[in-house]
C-alpha positions as CSV (number, residue, x, y, z in Angstrom):
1,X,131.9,120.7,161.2
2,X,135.5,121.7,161.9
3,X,137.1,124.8,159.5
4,X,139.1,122.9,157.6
5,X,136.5,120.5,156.5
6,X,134.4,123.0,155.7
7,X,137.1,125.2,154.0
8,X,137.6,122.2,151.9
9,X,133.8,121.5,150.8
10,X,133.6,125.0,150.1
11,X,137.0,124.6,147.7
12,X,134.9,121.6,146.2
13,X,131.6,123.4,145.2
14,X,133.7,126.2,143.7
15,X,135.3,124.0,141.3
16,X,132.0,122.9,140.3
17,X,131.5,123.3,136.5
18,X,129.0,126.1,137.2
19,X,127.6,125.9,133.7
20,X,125.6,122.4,134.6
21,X,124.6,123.7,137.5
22,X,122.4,126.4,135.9
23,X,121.1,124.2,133.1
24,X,118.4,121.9,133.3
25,X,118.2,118.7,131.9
26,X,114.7,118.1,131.5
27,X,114.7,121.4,129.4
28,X,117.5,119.9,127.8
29,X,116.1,116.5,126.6
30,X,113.3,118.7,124.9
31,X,116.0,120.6,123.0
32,X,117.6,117.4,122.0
33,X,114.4,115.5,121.4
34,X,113.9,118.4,118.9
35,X,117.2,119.2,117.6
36,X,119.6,116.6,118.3
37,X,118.1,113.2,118.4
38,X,117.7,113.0,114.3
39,X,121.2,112.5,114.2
40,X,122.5,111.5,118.0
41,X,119.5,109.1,118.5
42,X,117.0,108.5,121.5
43,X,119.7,106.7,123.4
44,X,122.6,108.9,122.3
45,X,124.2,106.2,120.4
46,X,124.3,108.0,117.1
47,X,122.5,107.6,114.3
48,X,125.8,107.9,111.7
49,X,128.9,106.4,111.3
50,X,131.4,109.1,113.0
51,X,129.0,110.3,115.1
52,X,129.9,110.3,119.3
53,X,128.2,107.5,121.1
54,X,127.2,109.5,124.5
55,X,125.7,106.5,125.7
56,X,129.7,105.0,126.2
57,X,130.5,108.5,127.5
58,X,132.0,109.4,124.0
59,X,133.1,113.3,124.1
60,X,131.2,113.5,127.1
61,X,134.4,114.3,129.1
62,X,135.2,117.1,127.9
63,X,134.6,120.5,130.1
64,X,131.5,121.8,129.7
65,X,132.3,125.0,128.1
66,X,133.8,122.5,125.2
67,X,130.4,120.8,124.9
68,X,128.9,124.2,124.8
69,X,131.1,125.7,122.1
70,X,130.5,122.3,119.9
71,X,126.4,122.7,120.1
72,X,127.1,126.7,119.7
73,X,129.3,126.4,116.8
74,X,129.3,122.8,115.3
75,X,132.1,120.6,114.7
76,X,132.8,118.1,111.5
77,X,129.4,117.4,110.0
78,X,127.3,118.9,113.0
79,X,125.8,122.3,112.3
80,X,126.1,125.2,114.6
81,X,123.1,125.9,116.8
82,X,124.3,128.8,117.9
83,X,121.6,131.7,117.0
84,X,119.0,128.8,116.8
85,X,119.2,128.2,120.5
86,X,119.6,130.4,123.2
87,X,122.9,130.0,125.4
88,X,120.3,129.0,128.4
89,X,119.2,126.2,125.8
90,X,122.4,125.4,125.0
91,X,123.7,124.8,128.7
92,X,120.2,123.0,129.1
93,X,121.1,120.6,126.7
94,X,124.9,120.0,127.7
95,X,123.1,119.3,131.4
96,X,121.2,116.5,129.4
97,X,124.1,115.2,128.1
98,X,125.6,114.9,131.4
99,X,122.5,112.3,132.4
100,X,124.3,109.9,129.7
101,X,127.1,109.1,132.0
């Protein structure tokens, strides 16, 4: 591999959202099974009128450490989770939500 190819993949991986990285998503759908999915749904649809539709991608572009302050702290009608969930849960989750894309 020649340096500048690898100086570029290495550029790449560093720009990596490292908070998905760490989480895991399987933990994740158990957290949302359990604490999301009353309102979000099974299929991320949403439950509510107003609610995101993550199975359209709806908020779902927004940087991880967004998503992470939303489940942390709440937003709108959505209560925080924050003290409820640990912040390895919380980037667990926000790696499940990532599968919806």
């Amino acid at each position: 591999m020649s340096g500048l190819r690898l100086f570029v993949l290495t550029m790449l991986f560093l720009l990596l959202p490292l908070t998905v990285l760490a989480g895991d998503p399987v933990v994740g759908k158990n957290i949302y099974t359990r604490h999301c999915m009353g309102c979000h749904g099974a299929s991320g649809a949403g439950m509510m009128p107003g609610l995101p539709n993550f199975s359209r991608g709806e908020q779902l572009f927004k940087s991880d450490n967004e998503l992470m302050d939303t489940v942390r702290n709440g937003n709108g009608v959505m209560p925080s989770f924050g003290g409820l969930i640990s912040e390895e849960e919380i980037r667990d989750v926000v790696a499940y939500l990532r599968t919806f894309l």
